[in-house]
C-alpha positions as CSV (number, residue, x, y, z in Angstrom):
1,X,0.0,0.0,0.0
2,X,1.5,3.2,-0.7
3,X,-0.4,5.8,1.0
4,X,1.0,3.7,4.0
5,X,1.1,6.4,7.3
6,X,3.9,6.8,9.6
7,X,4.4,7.4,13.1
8,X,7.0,10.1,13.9
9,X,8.8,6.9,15.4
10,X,8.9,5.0,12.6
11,X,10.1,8.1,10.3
12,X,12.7,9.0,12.3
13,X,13.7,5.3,12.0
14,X,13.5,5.1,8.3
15,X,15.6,8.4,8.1
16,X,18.1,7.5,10.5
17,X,17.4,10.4,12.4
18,X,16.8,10.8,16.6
19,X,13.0,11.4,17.9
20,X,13.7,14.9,18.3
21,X,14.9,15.6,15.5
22,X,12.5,14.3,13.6
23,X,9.9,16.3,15.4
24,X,11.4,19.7,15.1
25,X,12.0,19.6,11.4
26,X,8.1,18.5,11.7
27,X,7.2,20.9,13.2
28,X,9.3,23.5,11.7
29,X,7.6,22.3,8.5
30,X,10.9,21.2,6.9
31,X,9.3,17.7,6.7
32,X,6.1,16.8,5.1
33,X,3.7,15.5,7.4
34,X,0.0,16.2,9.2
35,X,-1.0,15.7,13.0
36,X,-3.8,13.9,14.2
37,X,-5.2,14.1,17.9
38,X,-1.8,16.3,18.3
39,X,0.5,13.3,17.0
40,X,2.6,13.8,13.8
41,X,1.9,11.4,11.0
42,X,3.6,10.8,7.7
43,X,2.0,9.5,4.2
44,X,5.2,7.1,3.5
45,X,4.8,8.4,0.0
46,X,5.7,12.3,0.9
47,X,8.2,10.8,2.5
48,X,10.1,9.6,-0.3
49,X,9.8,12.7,-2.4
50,X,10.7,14.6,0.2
51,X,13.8,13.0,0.4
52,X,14.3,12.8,-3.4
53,X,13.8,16.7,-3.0
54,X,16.6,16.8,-0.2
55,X,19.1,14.9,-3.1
56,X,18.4,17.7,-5.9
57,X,19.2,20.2,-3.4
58,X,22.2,19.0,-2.8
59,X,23.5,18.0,-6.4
């Protein structure tokens, strides 16, 4: 399924990234995601384009 949802966890897993650190570029909305009852989830899919973005940038 690719409109599979992420917890912030699970993001800052898949990115390699600490809890925090995660959250604060959530929340600075420098990563794409959406709360819901006041807990950040992700769309697994804007997840991977976001990071396809973050390549371009760099190149």
């Amino acid at each position: 399924m690719s409109d599979e949802i992420m917890t912030l966890k699970e993001v800052a897993g898949y990115l390699k990234l600490a809890e925090k650190t995660a959250y604060r570029l959530a929340a600075e909305g420098k990563l794409p995601g959406f709360k819901v009852g006041g807990s950040w989830r992700f769309k697994r899919e804007d997840i991977l384009k976001w990071i396809e973005e973050q390549k371009k940038r760099t190149e």
